[in-house]
C-alpha positions as CSV (number, residue, x, y, z in Angstrom):
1,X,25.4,10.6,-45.6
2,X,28.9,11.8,-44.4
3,X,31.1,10.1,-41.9
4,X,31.9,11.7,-38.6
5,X,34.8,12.1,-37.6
6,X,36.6,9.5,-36.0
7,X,38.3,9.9,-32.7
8,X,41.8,9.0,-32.2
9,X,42.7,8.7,-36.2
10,X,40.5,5.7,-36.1
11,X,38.0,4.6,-38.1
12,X,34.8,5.5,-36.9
13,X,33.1,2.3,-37.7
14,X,36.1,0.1,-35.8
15,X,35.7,-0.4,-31.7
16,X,36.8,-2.8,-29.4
17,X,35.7,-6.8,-29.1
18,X,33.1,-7.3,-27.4
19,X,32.1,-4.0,-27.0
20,X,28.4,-2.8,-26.9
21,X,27.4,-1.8,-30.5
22,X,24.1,0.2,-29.9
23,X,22.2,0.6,-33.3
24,X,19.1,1.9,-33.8
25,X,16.6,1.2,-36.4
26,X,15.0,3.5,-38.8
27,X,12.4,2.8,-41.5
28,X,14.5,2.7,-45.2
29,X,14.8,5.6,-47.1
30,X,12.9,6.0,-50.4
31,X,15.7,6.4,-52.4
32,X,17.1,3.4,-51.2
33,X,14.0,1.3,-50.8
34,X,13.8,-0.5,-54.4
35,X,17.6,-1.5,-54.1
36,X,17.2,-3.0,-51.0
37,X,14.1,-5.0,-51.2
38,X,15.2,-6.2,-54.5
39,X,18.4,-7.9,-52.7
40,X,16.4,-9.2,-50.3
41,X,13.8,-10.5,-52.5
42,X,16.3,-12.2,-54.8
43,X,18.3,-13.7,-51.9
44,X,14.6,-15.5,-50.6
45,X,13.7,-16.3,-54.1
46,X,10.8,-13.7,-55.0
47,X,10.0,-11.5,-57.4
48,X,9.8,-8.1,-56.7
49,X,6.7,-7.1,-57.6
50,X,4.7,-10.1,-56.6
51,X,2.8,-10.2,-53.2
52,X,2.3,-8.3,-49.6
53,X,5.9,-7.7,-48.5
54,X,6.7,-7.0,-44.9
55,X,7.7,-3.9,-43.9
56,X,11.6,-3.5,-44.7
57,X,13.8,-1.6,-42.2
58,X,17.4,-1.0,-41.6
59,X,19.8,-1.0,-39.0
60,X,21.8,1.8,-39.0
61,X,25.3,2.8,-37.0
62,X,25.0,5.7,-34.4
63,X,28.4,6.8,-35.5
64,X,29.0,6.0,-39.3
65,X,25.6,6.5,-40.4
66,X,25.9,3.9,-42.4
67,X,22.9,1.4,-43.0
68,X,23.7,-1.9,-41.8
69,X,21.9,-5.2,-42.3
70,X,18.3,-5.4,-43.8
71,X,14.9,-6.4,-41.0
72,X,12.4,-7.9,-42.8
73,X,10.5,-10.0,-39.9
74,X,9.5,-9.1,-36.3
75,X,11.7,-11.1,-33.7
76,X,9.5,-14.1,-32.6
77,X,9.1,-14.1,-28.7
78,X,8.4,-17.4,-26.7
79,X,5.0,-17.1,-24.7
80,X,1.9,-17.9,-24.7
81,X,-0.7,-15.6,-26.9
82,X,-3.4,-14.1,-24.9
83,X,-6.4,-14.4,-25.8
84,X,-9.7,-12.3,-24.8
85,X,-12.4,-13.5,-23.9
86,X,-15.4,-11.8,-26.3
87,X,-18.4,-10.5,-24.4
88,X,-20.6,-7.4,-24.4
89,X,-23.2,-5.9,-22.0
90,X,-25.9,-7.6,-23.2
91,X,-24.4,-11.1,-22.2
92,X,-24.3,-9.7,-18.5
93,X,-27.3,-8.3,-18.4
94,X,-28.8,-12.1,-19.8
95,X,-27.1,-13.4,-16.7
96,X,-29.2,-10.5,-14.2
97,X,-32.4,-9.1,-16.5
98,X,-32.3,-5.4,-15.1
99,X,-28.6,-5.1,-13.7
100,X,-27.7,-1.5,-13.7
101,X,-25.3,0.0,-16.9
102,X,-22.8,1.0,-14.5
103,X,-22.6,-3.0,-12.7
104,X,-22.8,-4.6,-16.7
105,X,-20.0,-2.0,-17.6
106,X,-17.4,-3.1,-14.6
107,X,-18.4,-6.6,-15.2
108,X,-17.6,-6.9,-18.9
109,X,-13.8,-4.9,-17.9
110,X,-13.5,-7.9,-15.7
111,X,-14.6,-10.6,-18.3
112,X,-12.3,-9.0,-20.8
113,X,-8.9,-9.2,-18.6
114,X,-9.6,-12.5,-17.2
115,X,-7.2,-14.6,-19.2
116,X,-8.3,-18.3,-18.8
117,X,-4.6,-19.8,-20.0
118,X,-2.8,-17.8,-17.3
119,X,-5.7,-18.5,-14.6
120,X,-4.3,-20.1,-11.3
121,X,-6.0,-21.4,-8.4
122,X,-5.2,-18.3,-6.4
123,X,-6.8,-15.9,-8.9
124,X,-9.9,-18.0,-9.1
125,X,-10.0,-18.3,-5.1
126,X,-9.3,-14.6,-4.3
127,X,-11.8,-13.6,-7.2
128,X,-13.5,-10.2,-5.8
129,X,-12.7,-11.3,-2.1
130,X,-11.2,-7.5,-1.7
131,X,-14.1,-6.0,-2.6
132,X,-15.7,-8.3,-0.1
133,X,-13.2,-7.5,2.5
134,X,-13.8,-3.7,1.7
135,X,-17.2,-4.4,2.5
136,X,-16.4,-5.8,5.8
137,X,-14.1,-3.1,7.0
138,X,-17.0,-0.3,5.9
139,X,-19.8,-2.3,8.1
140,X,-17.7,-2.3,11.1
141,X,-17.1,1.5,10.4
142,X,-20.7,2.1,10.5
143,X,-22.0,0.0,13.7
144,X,-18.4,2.5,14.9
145,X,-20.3,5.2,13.8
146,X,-23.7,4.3,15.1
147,X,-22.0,4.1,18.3
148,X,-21.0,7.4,18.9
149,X,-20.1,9.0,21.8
150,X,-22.4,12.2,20.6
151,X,-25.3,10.5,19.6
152,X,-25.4,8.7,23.0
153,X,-25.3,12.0,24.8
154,X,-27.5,13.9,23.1
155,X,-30.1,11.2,23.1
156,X,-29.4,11.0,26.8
157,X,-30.0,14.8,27.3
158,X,-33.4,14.5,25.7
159,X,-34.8,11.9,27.6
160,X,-33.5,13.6,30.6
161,X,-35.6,16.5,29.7
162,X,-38.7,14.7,28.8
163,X,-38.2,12.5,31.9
164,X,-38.1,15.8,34.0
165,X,-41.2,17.8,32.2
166,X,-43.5,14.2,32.6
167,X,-43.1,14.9,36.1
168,X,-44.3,18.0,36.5
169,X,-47.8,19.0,37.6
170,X,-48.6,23.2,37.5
171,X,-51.6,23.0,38.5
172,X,-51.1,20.9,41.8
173,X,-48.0,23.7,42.1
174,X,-50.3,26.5,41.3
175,X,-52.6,25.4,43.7
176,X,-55.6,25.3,41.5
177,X,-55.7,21.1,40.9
178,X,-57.0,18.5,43.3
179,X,-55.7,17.3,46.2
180,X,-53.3,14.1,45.2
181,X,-55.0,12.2,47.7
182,X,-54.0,9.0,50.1
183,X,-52.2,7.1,46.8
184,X,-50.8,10.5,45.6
185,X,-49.0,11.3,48.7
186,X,-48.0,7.6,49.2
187,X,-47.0,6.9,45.8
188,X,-46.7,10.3,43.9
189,X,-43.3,11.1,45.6
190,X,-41.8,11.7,42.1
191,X,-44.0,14.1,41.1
192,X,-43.2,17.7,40.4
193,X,-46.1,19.5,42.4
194,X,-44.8,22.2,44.5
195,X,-42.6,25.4,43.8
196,X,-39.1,24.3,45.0
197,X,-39.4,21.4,43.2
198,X,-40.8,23.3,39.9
199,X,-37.4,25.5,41.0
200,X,-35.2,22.7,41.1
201,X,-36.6,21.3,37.9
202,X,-36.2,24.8,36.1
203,X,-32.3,25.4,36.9
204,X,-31.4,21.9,35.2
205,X,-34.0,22.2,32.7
206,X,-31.7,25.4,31.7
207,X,-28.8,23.2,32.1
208,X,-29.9,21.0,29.3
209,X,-30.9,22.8,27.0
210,X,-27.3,24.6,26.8
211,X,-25.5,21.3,26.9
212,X,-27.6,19.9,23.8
213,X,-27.4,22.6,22.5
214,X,-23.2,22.0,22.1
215,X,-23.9,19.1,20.5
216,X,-25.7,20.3,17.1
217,X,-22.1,20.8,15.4
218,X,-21.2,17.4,16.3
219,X,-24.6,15.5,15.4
220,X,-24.4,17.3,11.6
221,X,-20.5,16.1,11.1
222,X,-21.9,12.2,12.1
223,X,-24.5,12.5,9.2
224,X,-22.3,13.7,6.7
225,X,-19.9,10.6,7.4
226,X,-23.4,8.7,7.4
227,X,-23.4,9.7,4.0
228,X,-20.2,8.8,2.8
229,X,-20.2,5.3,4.7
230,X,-23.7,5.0,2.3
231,X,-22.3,6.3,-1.0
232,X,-19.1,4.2,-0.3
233,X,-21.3,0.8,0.1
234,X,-23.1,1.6,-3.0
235,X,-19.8,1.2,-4.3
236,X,-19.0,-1.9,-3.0
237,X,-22.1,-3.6,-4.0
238,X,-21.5,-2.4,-7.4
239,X,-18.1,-3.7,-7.2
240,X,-19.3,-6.9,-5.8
241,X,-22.3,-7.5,-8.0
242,X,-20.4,-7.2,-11.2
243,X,-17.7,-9.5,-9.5
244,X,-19.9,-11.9,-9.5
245,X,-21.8,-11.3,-12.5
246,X,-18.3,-11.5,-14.3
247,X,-17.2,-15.0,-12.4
248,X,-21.1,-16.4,-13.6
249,X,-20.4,-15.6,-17.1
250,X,-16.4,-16.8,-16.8
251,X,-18.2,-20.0,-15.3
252,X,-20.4,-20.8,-17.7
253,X,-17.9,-20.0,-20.8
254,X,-15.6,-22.5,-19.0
255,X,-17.8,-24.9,-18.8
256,X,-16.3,-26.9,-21.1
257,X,-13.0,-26.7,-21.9
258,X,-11.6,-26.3,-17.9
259,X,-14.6,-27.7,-15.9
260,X,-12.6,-27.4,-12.7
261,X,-12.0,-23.9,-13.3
262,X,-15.5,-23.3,-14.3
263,X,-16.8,-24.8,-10.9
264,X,-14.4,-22.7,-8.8
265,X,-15.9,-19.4,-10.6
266,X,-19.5,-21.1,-9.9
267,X,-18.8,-21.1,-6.3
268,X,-17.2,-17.6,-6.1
269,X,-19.9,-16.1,-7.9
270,X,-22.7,-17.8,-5.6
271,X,-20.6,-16.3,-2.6
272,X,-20.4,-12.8,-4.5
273,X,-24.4,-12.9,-4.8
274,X,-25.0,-13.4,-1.4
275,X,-22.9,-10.9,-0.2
276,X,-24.3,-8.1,-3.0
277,X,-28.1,-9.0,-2.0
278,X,-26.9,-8.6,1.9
279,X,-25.8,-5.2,1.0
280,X,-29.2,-4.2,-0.7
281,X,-31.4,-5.9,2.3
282,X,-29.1,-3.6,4.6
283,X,-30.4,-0.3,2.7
284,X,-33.3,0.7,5.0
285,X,-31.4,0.0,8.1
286,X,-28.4,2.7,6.1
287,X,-31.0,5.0,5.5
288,X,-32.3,4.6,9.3
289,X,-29.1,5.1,10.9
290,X,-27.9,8.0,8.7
291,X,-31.0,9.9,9.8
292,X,-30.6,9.4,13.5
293,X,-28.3,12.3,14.0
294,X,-31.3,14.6,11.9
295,X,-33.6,13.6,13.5
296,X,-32.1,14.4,17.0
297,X,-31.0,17.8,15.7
298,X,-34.2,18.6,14.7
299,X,-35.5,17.9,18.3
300,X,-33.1,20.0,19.8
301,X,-33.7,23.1,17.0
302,X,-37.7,23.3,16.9
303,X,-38.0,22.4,20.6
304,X,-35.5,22.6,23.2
305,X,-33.7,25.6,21.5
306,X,-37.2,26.7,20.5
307,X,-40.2,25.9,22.6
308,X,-39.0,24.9,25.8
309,X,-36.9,28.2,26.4
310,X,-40.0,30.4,25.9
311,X,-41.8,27.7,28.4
312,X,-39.1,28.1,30.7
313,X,-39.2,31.7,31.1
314,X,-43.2,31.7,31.6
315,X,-42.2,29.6,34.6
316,X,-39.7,31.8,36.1
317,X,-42.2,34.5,36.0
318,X,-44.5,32.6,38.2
319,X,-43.6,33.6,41.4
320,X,-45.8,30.9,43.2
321,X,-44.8,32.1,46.9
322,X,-46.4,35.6,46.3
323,X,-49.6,36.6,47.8
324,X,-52.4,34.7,46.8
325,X,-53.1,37.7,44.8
326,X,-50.4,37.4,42.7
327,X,-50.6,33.7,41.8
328,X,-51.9,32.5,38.3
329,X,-55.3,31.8,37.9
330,X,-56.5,28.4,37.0
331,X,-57.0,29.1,33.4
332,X,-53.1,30.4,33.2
333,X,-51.8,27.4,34.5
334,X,-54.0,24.8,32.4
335,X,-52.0,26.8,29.4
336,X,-49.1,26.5,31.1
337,X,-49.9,22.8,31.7
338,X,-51.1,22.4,28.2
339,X,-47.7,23.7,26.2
340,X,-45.9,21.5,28.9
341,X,-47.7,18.5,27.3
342,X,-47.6,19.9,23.5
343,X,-43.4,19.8,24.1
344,X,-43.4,16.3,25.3
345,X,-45.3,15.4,22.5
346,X,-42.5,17.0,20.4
347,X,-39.8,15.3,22.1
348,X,-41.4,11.6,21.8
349,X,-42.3,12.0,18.6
């Protein structure tokens, strides 16, 4: 290989003392190969052709080119060899007959990078307490979102409207029921039974129905983050199941050889379980909650955006102060009574 040039009318291969002498290291070439590992082999003593020789590689100058002294070894580095621990699925899945592939799968990763040499108390103590944490922070996000200001007002408007449709009586207002009596006049003051009240009833009957109405939008956005908050639980119970799946296993292959250890993992992996069968007792109450704002939507779609506007109209056409010509006849207002009661039914269901 030729020389560069060196700089200055020096040599290239002379610099300063105590300068930095990069090199960089190259695998021998062919050519040069039997030459050089029969040097080296004659300065340790061995024959040439006898045995598994390492790998022989040279240093050579950035400048020169020139190959420099002859590797032969690695560089031995002071540490402590790490050692993984050897498990499989099927040693998880001995621990908890049934555990899903996707729980077995995250606890063998955590079985695997668990180095017992390098384990300290603080590893052993915080071992899967984010994932419990996580778990924490999601529950308090869901009784936030079971709290919402939406769902309390729409649920409000409902019973409102039921509360207001109980009341009234059309046939006592259409002048075809019975009189209320001695205990109806005394004690049916709430009643609905005569046309400025059925008037008064109407107008904020309309009222509500526009104002639930506003809140469909709303109520649909709460159940899709009803159904994250759920698909994000899952999650954390997978992460904390296999957690402690992972510290069970870690525990009983410590067993022996750091029993103090081993009982630390024990206890983590008891608090793990308990936490991971917490989340799967919760599940129904999830799947409750996330179809609260449904079910109110539905209310408000198929009856008071449905049902009750077409009943609302039939009662503005009544004009119940007309001539007693022009009032409905009995059998008209026991319909009219009769859709009244097929709404509430609607609306309580």
């Amino acid at each position: 290989m030729r020389d560069d040039p060196a700089p200055s009318g020096k040599s290239g291969t002379e610099e300063p003392p105590g300068s930095l002498r990069p090199t960089i290291i190259r695998q021998v070439d062919r050519t040069r190969r039997g030459s050089s590992s029969q040097n080296v082999n004659a300065q340790s003593g061995e024959e040439g052709t006898g045995g598994t020789k390492p790998a022989v590689l040279a240093v050579e100058h950035p400048q020169s080119g020139k190959p420099g002294r002859v590797i032969t070894a690695p560089t031995a580095i002071p540490g402590v060899e790490r050692k993984r621990i050897v498990v499989v699925s099927a040693d998880i899945e001995r621990l908890s007959p049934g555990v899903a592939p996707a729980v077995s799968g995250k606890a063998v990763r955590l079985v695997r990078s668990f180095v017992p040499e390098g384990a300290r108390d603080r590893q052993v103590t915080m071992w899967g307490h984010e994932a419990q944490q996580d778990y924490a922070e999601l529950v308090s996000t869901t009784l936030e979102l079971s709290q919402a200001e939406v769902l309390i007002r729409a649920r409000r408007y409902l019973v409102r409207i039921a509360d207001l449709l109980d009341t009234i009586d059309l046939e006592a207002v259409c002048g075809s029921g019975l009189s209320p009596g001695l205990f109806g006049r005394l004690f049916g003051g709430g009643r609905i039974d005569t046309a400025g009240k059925l008037e008064t009833a109407r107008v904020e009957l309309e009222q509500l129905v526009r104002l639930t109405n506003v809140t469909l939008e709303p109520l649909l956005a709460l159940k899709t983050s009803f159904d994250e908050q759920s698909r994000r639980l899952d999650a954390a119970w997978q992460d904390i199941e296999a957690a402690g799946l992972a510290a069970a296993f870690l525990s009983e292959h410590l067993v022996n050889d750091r029993p103090e250890l081993s009982r630390r993992l024990l206890e983590r992996s008891m608090s793990l379980a308990q936490t991971a069968l917490q989340i799967r007792n919760s599940a129904s109450l999830r799947d409750s909650q996330s179809e609260q704002p449904l079910s109110l939507v539905a209310a408000i779609q198929n009856v008071v955006l449905v049902t009750l506007p077409g009943w609302l109209v039939a009662i503005a056409a009544l004009n119940v102060a007309s001539p007693a010509s022009r009032q409905p006849t009995p059998t008209q207002a026991t319909e009219l009574q009769f859709q009244l009661r097929t709404i509430l039914q609607q609306l309580k269901a």
